[in-house]
ROLUMNU-691847 format. One record per residue (C-alpha): x, y, z; residue in one letter. Coordinates in steps of 0.001 Angstrom, whole numbers, plus 500000, padded with zeros to 6 digits. Example, Ala and Ser with C-alpha at 12.3 -4.5 7.8 and 13.67 -1.06 7.14 Angstrom:
# residues 2
+--------+--------+--------+---------+
:     px :     py :     pz : residuo :
+--------+--------+--------+---------+
: 512300 : 495500 : 507800 :       A :
: 513670 : 498940 : 507140 :       S :
+--------+--------+--------+---------+
This chain:
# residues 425
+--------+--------+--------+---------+
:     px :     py :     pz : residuo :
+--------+--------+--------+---------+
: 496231 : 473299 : 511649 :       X :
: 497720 : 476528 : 512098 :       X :
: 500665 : 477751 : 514562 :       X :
: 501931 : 476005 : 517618 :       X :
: 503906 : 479192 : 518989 :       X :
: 504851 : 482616 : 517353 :       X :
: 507839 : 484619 : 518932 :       X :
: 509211 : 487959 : 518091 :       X :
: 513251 : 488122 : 517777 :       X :
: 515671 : 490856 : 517407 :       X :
: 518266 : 491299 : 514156 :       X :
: 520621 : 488950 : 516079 :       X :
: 517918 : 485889 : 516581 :       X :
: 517202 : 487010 : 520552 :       X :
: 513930 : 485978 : 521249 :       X :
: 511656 : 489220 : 522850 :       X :
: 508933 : 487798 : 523252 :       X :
: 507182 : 484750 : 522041 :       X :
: 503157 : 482787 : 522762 :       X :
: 503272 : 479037 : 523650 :       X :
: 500239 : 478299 : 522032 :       X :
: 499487 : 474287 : 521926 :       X :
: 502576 : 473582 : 523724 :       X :
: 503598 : 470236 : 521406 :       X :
: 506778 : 472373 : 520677 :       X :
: 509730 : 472617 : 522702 :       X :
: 510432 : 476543 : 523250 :       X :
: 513893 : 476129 : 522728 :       X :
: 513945 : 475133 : 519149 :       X :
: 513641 : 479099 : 518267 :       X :
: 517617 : 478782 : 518983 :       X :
: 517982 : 476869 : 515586 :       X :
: 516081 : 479508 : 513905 :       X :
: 518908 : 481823 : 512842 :       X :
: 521681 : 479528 : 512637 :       X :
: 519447 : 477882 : 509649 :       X :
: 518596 : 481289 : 508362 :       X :
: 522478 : 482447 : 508590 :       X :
: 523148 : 478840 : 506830 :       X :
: 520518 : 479565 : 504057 :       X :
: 522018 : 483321 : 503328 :       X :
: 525547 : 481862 : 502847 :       X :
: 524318 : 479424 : 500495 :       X :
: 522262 : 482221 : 498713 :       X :
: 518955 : 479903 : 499169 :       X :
: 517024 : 482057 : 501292 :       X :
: 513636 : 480321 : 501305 :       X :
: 510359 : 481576 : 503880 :       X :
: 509899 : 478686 : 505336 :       X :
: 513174 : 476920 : 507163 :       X :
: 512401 : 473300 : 508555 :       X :
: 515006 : 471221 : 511055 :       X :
: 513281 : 467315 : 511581 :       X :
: 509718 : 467832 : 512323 :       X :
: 509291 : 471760 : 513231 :       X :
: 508958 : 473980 : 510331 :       X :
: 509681 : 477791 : 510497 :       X :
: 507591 : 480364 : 509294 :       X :
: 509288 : 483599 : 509315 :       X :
: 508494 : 487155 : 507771 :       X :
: 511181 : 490585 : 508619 :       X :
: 509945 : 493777 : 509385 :       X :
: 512037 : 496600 : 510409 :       X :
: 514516 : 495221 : 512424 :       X :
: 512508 : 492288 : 514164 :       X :
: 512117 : 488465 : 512529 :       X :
: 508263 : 487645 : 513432 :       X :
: 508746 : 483738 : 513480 :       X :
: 505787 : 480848 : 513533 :       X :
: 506344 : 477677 : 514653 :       X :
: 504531 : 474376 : 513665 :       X :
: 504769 : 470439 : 513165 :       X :
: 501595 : 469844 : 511781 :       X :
: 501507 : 470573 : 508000 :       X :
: 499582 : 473977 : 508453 :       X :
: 498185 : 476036 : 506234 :       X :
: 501418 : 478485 : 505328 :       X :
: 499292 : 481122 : 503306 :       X :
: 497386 : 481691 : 506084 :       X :
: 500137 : 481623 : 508890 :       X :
: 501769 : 483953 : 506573 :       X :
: 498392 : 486165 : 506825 :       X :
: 498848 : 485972 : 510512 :       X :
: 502237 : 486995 : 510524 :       X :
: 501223 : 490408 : 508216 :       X :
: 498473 : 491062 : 510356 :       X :
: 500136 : 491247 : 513487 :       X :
: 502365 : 493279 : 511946 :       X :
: 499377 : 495520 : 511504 :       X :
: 497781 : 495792 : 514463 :       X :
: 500786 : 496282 : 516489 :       X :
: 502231 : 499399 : 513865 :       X :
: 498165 : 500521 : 514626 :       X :
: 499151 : 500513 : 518433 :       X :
: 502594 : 501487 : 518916 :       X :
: 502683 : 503691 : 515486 :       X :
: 505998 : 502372 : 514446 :       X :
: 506666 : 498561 : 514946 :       X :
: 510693 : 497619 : 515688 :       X :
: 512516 : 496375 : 518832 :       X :
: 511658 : 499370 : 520515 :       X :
: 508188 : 499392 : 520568 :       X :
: 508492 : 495481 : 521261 :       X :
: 510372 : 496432 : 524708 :       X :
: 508309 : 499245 : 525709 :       X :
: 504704 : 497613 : 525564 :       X :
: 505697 : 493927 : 527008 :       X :
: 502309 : 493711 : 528665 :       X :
: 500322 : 495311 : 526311 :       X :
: 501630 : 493061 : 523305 :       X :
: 501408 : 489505 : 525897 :       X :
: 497480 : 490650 : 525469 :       X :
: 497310 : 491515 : 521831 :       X :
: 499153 : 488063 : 521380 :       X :
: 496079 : 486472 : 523375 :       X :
: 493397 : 488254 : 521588 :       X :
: 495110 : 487413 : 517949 :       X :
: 495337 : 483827 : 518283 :       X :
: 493500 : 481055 : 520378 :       X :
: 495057 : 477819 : 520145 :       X :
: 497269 : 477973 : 517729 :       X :
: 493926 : 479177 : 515361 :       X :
: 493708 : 483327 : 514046 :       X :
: 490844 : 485076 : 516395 :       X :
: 490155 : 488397 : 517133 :       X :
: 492613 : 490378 : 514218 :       X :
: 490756 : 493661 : 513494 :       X :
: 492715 : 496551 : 515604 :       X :
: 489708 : 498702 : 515986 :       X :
: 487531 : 495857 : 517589 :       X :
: 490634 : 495153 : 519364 :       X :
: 491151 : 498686 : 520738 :       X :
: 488178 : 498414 : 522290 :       X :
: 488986 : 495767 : 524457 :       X :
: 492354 : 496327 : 525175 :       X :
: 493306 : 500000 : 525826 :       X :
: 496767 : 501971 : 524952 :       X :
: 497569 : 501934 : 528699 :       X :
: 497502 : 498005 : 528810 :       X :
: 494424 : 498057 : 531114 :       X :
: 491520 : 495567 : 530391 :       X :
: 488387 : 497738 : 530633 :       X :
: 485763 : 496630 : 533719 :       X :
: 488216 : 494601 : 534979 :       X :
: 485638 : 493578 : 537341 :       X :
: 483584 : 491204 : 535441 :       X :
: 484870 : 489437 : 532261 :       X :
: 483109 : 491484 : 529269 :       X :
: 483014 : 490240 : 526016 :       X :
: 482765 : 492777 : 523236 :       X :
: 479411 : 491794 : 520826 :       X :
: 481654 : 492477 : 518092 :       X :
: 483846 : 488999 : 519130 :       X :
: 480354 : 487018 : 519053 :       X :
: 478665 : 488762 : 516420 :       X :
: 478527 : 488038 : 513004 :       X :
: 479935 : 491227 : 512058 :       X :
: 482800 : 491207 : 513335 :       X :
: 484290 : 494323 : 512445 :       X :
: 481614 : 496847 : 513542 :       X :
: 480214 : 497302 : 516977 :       X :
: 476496 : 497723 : 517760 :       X :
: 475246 : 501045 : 518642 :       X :
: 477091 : 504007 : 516823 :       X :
: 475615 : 506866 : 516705 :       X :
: 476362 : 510217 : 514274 :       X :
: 474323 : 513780 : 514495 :       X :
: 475332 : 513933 : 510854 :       X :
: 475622 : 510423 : 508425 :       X :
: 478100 : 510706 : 506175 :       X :
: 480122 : 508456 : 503749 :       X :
: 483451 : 509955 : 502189 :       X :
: 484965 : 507350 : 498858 :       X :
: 488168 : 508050 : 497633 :       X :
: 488978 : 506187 : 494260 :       X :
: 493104 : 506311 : 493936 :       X :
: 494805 : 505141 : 490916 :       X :
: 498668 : 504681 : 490814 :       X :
: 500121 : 504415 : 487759 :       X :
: 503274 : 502420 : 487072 :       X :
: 504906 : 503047 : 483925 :       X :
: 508496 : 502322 : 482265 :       X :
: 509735 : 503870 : 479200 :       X :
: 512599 : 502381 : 477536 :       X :
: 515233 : 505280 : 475552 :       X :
: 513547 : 504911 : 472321 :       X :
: 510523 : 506173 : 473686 :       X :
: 508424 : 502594 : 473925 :       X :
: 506355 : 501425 : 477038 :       X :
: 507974 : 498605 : 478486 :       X :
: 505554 : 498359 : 481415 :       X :
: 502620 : 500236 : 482245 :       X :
: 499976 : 499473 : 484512 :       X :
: 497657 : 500671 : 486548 :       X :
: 496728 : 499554 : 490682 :       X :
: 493769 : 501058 : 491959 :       X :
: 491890 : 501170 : 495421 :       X :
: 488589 : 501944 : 497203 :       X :
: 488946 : 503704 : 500171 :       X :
: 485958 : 504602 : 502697 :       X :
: 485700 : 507091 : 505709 :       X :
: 482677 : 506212 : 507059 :       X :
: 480699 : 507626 : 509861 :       X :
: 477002 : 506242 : 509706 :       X :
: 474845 : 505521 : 512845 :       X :
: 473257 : 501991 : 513639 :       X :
: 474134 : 498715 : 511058 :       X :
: 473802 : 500328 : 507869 :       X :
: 473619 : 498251 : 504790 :       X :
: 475647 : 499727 : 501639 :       X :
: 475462 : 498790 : 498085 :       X :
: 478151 : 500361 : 495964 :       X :
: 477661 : 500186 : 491642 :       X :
: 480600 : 500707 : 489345 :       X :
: 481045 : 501010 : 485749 :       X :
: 482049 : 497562 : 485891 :       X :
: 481940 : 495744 : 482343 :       X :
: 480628 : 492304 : 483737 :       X :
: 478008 : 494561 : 485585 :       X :
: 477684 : 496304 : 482235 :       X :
: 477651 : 493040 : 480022 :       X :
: 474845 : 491408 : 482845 :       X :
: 472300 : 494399 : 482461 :       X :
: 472387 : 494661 : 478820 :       X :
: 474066 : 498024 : 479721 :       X :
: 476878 : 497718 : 477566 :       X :
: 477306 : 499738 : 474661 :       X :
: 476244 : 503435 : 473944 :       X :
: 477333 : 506191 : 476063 :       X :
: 478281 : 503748 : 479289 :       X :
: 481657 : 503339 : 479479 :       X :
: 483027 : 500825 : 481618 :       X :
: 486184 : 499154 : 483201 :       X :
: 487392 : 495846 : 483199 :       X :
: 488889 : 495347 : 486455 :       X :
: 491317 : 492487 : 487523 :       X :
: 492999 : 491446 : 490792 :       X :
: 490254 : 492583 : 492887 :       X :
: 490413 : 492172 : 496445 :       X :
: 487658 : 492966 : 499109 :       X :
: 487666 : 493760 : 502354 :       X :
: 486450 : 491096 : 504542 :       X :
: 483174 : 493042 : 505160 :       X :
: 482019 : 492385 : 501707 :       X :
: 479317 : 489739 : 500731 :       X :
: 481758 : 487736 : 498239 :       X :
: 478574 : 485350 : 497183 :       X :
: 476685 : 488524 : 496248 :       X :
: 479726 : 489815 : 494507 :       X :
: 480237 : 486495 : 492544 :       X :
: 476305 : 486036 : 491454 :       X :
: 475410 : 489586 : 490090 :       X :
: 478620 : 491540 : 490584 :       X :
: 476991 : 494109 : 493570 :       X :
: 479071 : 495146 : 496090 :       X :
: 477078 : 494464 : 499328 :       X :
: 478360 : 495144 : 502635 :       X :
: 477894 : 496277 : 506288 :       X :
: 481100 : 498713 : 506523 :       X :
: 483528 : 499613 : 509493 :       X :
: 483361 : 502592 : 511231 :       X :
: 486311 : 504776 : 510369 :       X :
: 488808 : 504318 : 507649 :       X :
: 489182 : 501507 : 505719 :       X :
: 489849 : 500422 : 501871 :       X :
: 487063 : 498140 : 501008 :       X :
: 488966 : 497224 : 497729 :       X :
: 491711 : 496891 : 495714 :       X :
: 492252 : 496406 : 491601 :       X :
: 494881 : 496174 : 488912 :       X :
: 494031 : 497261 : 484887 :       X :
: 496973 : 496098 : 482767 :       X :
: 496308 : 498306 : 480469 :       X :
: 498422 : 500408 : 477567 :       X :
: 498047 : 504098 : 479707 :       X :
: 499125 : 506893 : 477378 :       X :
: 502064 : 508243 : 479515 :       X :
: 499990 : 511477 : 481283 :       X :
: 503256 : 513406 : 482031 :       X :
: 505598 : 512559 : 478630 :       X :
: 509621 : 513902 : 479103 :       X :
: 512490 : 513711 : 476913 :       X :
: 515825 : 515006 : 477761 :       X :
: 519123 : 515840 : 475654 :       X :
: 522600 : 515539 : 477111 :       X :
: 525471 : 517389 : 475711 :       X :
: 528926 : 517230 : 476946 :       X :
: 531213 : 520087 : 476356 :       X :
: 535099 : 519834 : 476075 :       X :
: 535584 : 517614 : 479197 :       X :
: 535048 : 520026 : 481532 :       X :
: 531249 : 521252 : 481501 :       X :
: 527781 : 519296 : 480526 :       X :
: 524558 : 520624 : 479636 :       X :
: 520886 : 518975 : 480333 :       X :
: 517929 : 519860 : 478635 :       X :
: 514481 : 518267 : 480066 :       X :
: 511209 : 519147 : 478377 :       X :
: 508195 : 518221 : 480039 :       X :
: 505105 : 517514 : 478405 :       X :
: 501456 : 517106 : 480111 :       X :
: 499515 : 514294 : 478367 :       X :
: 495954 : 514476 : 480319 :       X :
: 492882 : 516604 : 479739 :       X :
: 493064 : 520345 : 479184 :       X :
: 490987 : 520945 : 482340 :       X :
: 492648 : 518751 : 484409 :       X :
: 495639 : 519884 : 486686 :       X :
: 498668 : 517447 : 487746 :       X :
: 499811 : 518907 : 491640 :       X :
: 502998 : 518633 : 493229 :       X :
: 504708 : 517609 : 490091 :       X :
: 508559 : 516252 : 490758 :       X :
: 511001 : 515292 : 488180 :       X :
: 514421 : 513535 : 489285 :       X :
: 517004 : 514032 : 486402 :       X :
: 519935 : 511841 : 487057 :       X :
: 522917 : 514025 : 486838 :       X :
: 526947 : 513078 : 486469 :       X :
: 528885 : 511876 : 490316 :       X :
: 531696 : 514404 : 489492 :       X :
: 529210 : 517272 : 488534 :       X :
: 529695 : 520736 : 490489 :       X :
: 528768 : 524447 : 490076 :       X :
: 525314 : 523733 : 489083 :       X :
: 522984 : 526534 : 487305 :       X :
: 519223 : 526182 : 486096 :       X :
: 517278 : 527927 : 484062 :       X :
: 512938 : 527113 : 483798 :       X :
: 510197 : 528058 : 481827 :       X :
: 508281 : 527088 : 485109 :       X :
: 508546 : 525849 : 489102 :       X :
: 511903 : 525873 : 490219 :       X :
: 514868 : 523245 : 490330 :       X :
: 517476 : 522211 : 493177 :       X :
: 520842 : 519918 : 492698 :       X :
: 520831 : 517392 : 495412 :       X :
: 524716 : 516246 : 495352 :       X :
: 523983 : 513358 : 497568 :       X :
: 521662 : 511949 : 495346 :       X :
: 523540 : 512685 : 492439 :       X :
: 519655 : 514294 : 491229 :       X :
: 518022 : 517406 : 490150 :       X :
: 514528 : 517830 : 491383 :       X :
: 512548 : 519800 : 489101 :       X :
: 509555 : 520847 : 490874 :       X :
: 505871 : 522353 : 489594 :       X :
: 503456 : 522880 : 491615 :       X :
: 500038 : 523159 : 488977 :       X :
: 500924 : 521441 : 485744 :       X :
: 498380 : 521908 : 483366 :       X :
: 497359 : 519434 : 480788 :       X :
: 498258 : 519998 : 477239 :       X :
: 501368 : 522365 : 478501 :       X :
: 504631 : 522263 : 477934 :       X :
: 507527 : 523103 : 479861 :       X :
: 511466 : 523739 : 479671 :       X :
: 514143 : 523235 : 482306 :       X :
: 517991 : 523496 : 481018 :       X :
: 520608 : 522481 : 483780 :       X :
: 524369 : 523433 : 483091 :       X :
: 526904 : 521601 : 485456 :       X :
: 531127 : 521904 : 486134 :       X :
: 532846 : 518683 : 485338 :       X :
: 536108 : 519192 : 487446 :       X :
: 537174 : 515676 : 487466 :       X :
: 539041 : 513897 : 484207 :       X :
: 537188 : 512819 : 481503 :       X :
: 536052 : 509405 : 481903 :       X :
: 535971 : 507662 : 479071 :       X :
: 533409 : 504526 : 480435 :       X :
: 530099 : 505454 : 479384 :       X :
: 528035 : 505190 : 482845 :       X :
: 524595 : 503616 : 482631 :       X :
: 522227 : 506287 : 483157 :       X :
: 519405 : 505913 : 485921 :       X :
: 516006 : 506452 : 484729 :       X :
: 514166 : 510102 : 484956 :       X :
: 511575 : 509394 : 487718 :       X :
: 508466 : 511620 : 487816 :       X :
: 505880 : 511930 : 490633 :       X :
: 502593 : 513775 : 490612 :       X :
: 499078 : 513844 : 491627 :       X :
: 496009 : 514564 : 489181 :       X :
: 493026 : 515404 : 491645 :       X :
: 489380 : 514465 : 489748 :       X :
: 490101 : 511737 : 487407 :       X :
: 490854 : 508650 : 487132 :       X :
: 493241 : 506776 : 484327 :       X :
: 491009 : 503837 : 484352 :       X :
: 487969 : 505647 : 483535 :       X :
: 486705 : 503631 : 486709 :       X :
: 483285 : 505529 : 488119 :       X :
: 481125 : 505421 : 490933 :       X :
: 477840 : 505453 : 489843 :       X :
: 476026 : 504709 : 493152 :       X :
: 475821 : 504615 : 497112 :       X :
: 472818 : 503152 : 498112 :       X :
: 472626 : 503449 : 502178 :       X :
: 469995 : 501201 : 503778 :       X :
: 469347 : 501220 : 507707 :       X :
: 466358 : 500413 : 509316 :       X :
: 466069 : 503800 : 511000 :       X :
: 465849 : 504774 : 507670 :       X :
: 467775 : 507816 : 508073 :       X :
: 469427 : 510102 : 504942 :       X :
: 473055 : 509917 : 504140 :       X :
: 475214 : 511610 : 502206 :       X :
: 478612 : 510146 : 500172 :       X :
: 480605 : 512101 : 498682 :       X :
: 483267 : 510775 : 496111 :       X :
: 486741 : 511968 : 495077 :       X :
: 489072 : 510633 : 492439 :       X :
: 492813 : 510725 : 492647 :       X :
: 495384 : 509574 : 489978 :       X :
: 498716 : 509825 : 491361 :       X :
: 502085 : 507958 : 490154 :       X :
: 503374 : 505048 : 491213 :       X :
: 506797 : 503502 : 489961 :       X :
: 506926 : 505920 : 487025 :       X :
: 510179 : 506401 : 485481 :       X :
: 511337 : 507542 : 481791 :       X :
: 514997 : 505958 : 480222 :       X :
: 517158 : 508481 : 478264 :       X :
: 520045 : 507990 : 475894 :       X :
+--------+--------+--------+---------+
């Protein structure tokens, strides 16, 4: 069993809006809702799930709104929880920014998305593009006249509607890497990672049919392709879009599916892998005489010659009390931002293999404290167009459709940072 009623309440525990949707709970338990939560906070026991007698309380925050699910039976909380997230997304796809705002501006339009979502207390209907077509921005059900169920709802493929049509079939695959990396002072990883994803823009005419090959090593160790000059990944944590043929996927590893129109990521992956830090800093700190300190930050690019790291930003923690600020660098340019108590050294093209200097020379006005203050990390963020960390590769798009018409994909790699920061002493 899933949820009996979901309601939407401000930062104060007001209900805006809320679904009745098997009516075997009394609408006015929501009022114990934030007293319990309030309760929970004090005793520093905050828990997801709040329960008073027989109704339990499924709650998620987002902005400032407290999405709350309401249930007696013992439901399935992983996938109310889903439910919860995914309204969340289909009403940001709507109203572009989801808080109380949005909430009291679209009352009708939401009381429909609300009936589309969920049908007796069980998920329906929770893709915003099928639902867009159905139920417009203006809050007015298309041919009102007669009731007109969109094929998507009945059809098996629920996320793509019959009859598209393109002059020219293209697919567009973006394969982004993050990486997430933590060096302690003494220069050793701590934690380094790397989260990838799959992202399509597809516009293809008809049902098409789409097989996508990786250098995946399972793949690699099924074929008898392992070995030689095929490199391949071993990817963990993958998630799929729901479009995806999961048996398919589990029996031979191909990636078989009949794709959205539009954007979408089809998949998502995590290599806990030992990454070679790609943009390597170290940093000296001397303090003169109380009254001035001097930084010196050397950056050092640890990717391929012929590949180029864009929009490079390095935050150098600086003293509170620091004033009069002057920079010197051997390239891009660097600001002091006093609120942040940061320099931001920025490069726009950062070839690999190079090196670069930045000294920073600060006023210390105030009196010498003698507490040594715990230094924030140096935090870097970049963004290395073709290539990927992971060494992850497309090596095939077939595109099937019984028109039998040509396609083209075209594929572009990213590697950008994630939650990248450097300690210093």
């Amino acid at each position: 069993m899933s949820a009996s009623a979901v309601f939407i309440l401000d930062l104060k525990g007001k209900p805006l809006i809320s679904r009745n949707y098997k009516g075997d709970v009394s609408m006015s338990e929501i009022d114990y809702f934030m007293p319990l939560l309030m309760q929970q906070e004090e005793d520093c026991a905050l828990t997801p799930l709040l329960s008073r007698g027989k109704v339990h309380y499924l709650w998620i925050k987002h902005s400032n709104l407290y999405l709350v699910a309401l249930t007696m039976k013992n439901a399935n909380a992983s996938l109310v929880y889903s439910f919860l997230y995914k309204v969340v997304e289909v009403f940001s796809e709507y109203f572009k920014e989801l808080e109380e705002e949005s909430i009291r501006d679209n009352f009708v339009i939401v009381y429909e998305l609300l009936d589309e979502l969920m049908d007796f207390g069980f998920p329906q209907t929770t893709d915003s593009k099928i639902l867009q077509e159905y139920i417009t921005q203006q809050g007015n059900k298309l041919d009102t006249g007669k009731s007109r169920v969109p094929a998507t709802v009945t059809n098996a493929v629920s996320w793509r509607s019959e009859g598209i049509k393109y002059k020219k079939n293209e697919v567009f695959i973006d394969v982004i890497e993050s990486v997430n990396l933590l060096v302690n002072a003494n220069g050793s990883v701590l934690l380094s990672e790397i989260v990838g994803s799959i992202k399509l823009k597809v516009f293809l005419s008809g049902m098409p049919e789409l097989r996508l090959g990786l250098n995946d090593r399972v793949l690699f160790e099924l074929t008898g392709l392992l070995g030689g000059k095929n490199k391949s990944v071993e990817l963990e944590d993958v998630k799929f879009h729901q479009c995806v043929r999961l048996s398919r996927f589990d029996n031979d590893r191909t990636i078989s599916f009949i794709p959205p129109d539009g954007d979408f990521e089809l998949m998502s992956y995590r290599l806990n892998t030992q990454v070679k830090p790609l943009i390597w800093i170290e940093s000296v700190i001397e303090k003169f005489s109380h009254s001035r300190v001097e930084i010196m930050v050397k950056a050092k690019g640890q990717f391929k010659k012929q590949s180029v790291a864009n929009g490079v930003e390095i935050s150098v923690p600086v003293p509170s009390d620091a004033d009069s600020p002057k920079f010197k660098t051997s390239i891009g340019n660097a600001k002091y931002l006093p609120e942040k108590n940061v320099v931001i050294w920025s490069i726009k093209s950062f070839p690999g293999g190079k090196e670069y200097l930045m000294r920073a020379h600060f006023g210390l006005p105030s009196v010498e404290n003698e507490e040594l203050e715990g230094r924030p990390p140096i935090a870097v963020r970049f963004e290395i167009p073709y290539f990927t960390v992971s060494g992850i590769q497309v090596r095939y798009m077939k595109i099937i459709e019984k028109s039998g018409y040509q396609a083209l994909p075209w594929v572009r790699y990213i590697t950008q940072s994630g939650d990248y920061q450097l300690r210093t002493h």
